[in-house]
C-alpha positions as CSV (number, residue, x, y, z in Angstrom):
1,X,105.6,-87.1,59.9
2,X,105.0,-87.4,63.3
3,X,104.5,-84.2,65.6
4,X,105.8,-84.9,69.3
5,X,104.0,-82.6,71.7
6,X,104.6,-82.6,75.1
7,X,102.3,-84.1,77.2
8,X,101.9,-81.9,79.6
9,X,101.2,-78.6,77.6
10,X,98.8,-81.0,75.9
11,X,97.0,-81.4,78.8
12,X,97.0,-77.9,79.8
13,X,95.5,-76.9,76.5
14,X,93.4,-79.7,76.8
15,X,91.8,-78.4,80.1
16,X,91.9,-74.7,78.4
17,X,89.9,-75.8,75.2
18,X,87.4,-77.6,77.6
19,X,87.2,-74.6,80.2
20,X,86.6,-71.8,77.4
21,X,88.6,-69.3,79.0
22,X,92.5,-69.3,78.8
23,X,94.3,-69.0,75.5
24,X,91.2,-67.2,74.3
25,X,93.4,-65.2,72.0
26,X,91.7,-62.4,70.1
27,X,88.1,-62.4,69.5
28,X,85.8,-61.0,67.0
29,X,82.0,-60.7,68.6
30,X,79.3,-59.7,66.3
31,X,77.1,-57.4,68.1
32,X,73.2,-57.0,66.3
33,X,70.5,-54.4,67.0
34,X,67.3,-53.1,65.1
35,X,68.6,-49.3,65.5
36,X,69.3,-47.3,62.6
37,X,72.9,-46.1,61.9
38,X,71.3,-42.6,63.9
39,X,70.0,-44.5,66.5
40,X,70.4,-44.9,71.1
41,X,71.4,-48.6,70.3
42,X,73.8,-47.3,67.9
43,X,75.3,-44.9,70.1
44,X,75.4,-47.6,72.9
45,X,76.8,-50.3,70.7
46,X,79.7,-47.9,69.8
47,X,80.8,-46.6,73.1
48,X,80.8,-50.4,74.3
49,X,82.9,-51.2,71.5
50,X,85.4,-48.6,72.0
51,X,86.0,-49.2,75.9
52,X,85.7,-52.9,75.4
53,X,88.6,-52.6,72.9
54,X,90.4,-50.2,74.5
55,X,90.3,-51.8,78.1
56,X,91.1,-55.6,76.7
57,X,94.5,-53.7,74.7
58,X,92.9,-55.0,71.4
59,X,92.4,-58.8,71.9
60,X,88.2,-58.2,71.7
61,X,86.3,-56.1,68.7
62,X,83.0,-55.8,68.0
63,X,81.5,-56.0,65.3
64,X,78.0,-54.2,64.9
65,X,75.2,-54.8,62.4
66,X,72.4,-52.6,62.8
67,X,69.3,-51.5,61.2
68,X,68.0,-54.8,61.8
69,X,70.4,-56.7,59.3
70,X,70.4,-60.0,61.1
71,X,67.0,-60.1,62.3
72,X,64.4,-58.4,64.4
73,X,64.3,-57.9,67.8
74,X,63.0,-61.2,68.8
75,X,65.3,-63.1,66.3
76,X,68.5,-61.6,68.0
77,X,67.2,-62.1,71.5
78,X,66.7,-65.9,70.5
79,X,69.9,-65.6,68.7
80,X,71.8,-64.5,71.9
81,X,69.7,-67.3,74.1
82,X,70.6,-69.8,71.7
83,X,74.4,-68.8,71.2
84,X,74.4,-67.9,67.4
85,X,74.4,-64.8,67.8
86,X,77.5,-63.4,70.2
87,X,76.0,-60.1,71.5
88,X,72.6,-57.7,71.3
89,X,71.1,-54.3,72.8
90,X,67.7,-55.0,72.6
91,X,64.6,-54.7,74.9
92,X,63.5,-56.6,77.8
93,X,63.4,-60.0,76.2
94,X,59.7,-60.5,77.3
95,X,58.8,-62.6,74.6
96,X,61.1,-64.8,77.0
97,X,61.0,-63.8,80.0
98,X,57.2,-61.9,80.2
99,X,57.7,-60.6,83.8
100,X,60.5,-58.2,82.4
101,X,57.9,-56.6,80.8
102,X,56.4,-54.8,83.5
103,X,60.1,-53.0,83.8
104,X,58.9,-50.2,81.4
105,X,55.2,-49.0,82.4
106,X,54.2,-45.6,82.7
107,X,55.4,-43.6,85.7
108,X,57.5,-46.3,87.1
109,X,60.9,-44.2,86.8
110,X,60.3,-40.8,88.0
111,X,64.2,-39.6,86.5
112,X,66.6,-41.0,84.2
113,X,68.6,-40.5,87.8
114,X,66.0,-43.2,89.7
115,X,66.7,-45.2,86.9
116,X,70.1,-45.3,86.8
117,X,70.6,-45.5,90.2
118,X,68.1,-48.6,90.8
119,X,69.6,-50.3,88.4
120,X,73.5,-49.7,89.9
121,X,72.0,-50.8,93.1
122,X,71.8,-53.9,95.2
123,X,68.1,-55.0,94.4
124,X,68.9,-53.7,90.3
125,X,71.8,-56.1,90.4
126,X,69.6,-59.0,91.9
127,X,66.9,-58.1,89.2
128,X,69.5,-58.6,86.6
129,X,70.5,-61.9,88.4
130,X,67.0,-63.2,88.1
131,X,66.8,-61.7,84.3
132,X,69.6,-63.8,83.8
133,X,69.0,-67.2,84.9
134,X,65.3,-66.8,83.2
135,X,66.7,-65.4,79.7
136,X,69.8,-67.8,79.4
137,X,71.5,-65.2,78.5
138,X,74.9,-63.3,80.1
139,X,73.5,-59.8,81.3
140,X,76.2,-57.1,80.5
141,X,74.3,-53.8,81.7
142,X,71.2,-52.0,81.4
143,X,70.4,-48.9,80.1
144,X,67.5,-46.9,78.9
145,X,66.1,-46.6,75.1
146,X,67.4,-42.8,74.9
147,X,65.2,-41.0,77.5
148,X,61.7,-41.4,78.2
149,X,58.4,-41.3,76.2
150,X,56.6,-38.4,76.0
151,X,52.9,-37.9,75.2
152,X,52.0,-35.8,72.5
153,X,48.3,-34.6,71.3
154,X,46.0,-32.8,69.2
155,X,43.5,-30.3,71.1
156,X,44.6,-31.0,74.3
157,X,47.4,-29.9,76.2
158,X,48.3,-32.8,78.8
159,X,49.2,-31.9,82.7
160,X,47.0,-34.1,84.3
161,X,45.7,-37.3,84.3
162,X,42.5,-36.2,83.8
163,X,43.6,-34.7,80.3
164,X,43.7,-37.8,79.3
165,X,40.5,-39.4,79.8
166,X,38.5,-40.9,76.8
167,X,41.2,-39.6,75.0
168,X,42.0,-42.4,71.7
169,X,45.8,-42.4,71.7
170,X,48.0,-45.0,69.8
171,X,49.9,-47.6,72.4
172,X,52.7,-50.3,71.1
173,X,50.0,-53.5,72.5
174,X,51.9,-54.5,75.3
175,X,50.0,-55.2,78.5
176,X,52.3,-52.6,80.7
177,X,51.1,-49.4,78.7
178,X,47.1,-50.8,78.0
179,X,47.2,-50.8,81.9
180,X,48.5,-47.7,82.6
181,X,46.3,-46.1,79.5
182,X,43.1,-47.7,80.8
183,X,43.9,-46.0,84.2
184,X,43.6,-42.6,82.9
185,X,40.8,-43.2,81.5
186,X,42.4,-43.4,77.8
187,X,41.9,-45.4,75.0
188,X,44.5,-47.6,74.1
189,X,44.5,-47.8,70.1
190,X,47.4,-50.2,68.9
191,X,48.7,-49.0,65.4
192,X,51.8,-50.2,63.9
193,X,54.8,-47.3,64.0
194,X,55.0,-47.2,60.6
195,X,51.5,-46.0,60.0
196,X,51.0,-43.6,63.0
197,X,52.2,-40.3,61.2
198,X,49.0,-41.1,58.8
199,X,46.8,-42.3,61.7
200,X,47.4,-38.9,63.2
201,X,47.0,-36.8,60.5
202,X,43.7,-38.0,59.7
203,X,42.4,-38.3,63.2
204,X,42.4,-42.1,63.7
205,X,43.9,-41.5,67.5
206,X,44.1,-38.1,68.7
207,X,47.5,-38.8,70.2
208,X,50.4,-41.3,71.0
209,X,53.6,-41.4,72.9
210,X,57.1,-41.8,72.0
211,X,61.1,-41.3,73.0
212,X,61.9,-37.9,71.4
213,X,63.8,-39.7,69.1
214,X,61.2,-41.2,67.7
215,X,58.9,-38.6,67.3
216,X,61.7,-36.3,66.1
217,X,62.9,-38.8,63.3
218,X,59.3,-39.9,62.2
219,X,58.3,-36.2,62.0
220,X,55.3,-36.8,64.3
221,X,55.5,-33.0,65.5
222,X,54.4,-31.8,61.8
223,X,50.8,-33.5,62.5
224,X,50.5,-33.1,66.9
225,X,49.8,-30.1,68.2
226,X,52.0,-30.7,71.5
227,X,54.4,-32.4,73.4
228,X,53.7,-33.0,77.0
229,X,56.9,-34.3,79.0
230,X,55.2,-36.9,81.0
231,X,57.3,-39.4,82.3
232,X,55.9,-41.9,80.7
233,X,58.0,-45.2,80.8
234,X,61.2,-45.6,80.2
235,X,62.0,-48.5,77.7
236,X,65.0,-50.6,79.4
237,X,67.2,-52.2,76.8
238,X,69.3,-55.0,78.0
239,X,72.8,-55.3,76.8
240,X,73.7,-59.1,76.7
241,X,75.9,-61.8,75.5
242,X,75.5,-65.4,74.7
243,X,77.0,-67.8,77.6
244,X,79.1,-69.1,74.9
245,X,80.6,-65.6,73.8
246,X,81.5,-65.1,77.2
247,X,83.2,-68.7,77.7
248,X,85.5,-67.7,74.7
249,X,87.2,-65.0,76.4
250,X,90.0,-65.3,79.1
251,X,89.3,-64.4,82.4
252,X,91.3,-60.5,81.4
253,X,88.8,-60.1,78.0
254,X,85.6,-61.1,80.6
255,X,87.0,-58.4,82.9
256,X,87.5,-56.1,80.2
257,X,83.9,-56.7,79.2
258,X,82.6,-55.9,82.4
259,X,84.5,-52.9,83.2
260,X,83.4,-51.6,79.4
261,X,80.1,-52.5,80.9
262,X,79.9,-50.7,84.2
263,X,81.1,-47.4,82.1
264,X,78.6,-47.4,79.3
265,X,75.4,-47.6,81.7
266,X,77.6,-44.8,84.2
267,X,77.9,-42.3,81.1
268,X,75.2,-43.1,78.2
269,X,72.1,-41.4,80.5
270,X,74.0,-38.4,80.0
271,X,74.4,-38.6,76.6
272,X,70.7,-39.3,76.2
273,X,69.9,-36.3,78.0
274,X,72.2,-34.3,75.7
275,X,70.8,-36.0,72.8
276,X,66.9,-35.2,73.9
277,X,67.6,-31.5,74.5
278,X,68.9,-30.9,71.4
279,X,66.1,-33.0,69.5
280,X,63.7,-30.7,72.2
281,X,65.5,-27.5,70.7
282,X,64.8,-28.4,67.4
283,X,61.2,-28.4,67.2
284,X,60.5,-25.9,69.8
285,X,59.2,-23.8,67.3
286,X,56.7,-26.4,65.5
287,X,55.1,-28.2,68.7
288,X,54.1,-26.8,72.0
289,X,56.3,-28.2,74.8
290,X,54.6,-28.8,78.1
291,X,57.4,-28.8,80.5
292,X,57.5,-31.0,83.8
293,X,56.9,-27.7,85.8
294,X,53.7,-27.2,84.5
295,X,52.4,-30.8,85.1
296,X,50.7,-32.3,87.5
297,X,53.2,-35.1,88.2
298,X,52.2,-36.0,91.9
299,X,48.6,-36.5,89.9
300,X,50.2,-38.9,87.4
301,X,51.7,-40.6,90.6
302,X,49.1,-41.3,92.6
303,X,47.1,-42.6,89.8
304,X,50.1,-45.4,89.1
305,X,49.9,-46.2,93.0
306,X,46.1,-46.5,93.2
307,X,45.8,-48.5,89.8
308,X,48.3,-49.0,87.9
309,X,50.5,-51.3,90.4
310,X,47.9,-53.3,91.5
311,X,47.2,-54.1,87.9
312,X,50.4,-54.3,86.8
313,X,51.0,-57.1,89.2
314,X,47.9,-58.7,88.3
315,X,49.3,-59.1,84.9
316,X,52.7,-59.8,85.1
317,X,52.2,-61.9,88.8
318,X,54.4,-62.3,91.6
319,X,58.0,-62.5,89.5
320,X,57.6,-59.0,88.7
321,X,55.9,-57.6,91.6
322,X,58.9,-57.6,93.9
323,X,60.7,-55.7,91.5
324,X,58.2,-52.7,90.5
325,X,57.9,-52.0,94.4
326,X,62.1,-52.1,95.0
327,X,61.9,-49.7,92.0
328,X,59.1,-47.7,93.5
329,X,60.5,-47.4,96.2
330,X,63.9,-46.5,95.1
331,X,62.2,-43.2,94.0
């Protein structure tokens, strides 16, 4: 049996199939992270979800897999690049793109605010822009890895930079935090996460730093003796999609997406805050917390201007050089 179809719906579907966009109908994105079920990609994943299904009226879900069920950080990155996997909140992709990671040194965020606010701005919007076209990748929003990381120590309290000077404290080995160890004088040890509680406890590195989270969950305040809120680095994670998750969606599911987007990096600093108070409540009785008050902050400043920049640039070259001084300067 023939089917008669007439020919000029069939060219309109035609030109829809081809395009990507129209008659996208509803849509099932699968959306991976390494997070555990308690976890800031968690939380982010799940607001997104919400507000992307609530602003498209149902026609685009995500699905989430976490805990690193479809690969690690690096797989889903390449999974997003390469368009089998639909969706990711991961890191700065600089296995990828290495000048994105000079976006989380030490010191280079003085607030979860300047952050924020850089980020929302003309020059965070061309940053993303450049991110973009170099990752291959549709950039949704940024937001920050809970809130910042925070030093913590045996035998020494830390509120200067001089604190920290031959100091042997544990670093992830990634050139942004060597450099800015190295310029206060510490020395940067890297030890895998999942052996620093025992590397502490017997004295391999006297120290190491972490988002609350983190050191909260791992139970590093049973074997540090304080918790010094430095600010030191902010870990961006990029929320992104595959370009050809995004070409499935009709021009009303993209600008659901994006307004789903906007929101999440408007409200999840504030829950991060929330979330890192609480976790700060918590242990206040087992660690000594060294609150921003009683730190030398301009100290920690001025050694990131004198040294850190210049090496940080050195590093990472002229791609991200730009970028750290619109963010310094967005202060």
């Amino acid at each position: 049996m023939r089917i008669l179809v007439n020919p000029v719906f069939g060219a309109l579907l035609a030109s829809a199939l081809m395009a990507g966009t129209a008659l996208a109908g509803n849509v099932t994105l699968r959306l991976g992270h390494v997070g555990a079920p308690v976890s800031p990609q968690q939380t982010i994943a799940d607001l997104f979800a919400q507000k992307v299904q609530d602003y498209s009226a149902g026609s685009v879900k995500l699905q989430i897999f976490n805990s690193s069920t479809l690969g690690n950080e690096r797989q889903l990155q390449d999974g997003v690049r390469s368009g089998t996997l639909d969706m990711t909140v991961a890191g700065t992709f600089s296995y990828f793109v290495p000048w994105a990671g000079a976006l989380e040194a030490p010191m280079l965020y003085s607030s979860l605010d300047h952050f924020t606010n850089f980020f929302s701005s003309d020059k965070g919007k061309a940053l993303m822009e450049a991110f973009e076209q170099d990752a291959g990748v549709k950039t949704l929003f940024v937001v920050p890895h809970g809130g910042f990381r925070y030093i913590t120590m045996n035998d020494v309290e830390v509120k200067s930079p001089s604190d920290l000077k031959g100091v042997k404290i544990r670093n992830p080995n990634v050139p942004s935090f060597n450099i800015m160890a190295e310029a206060v004088g510490a020395i940067p040890t890297p030890i895998d996460f999942s052996e620093l509680y025992v590397a502490l406890q017997r004295g391999v590195v006297q120290g190491q730093h972490n988002p609350v989270g983190n050191i909260v969950g791992a139970r590093l305040y049973e074997v540090q003796d304080s918790l010094s809120m430095v600010p030191w680095g902010i870990s961006p994670h990029m929320v992104s999609m595959s370009t050809r998750a995004w070409e499935k969606l009709d021009k009303d599911q993209q600008d659901a997406v994006t307004r789903a987007a906007s929101e999440v990096a408007t409200e999840y600093p504030s829950i991060a805050v929330q979330d890192e108070e609480k976790l700060l409540d918590q242990i206040k009785d087992q660690i000594t917390l060294i609150k921003p008050d009683d730190i030398d902050l301009d100290a920690f400043l001025a050694v990131f201007r004198e040294k850190g920049l210049s090496a940080l640039k050195s590093e990472y070259g002229d791609a991200a050089g730009k970028w750290l001084d619109a963010i310094d300067a967005a202060r």
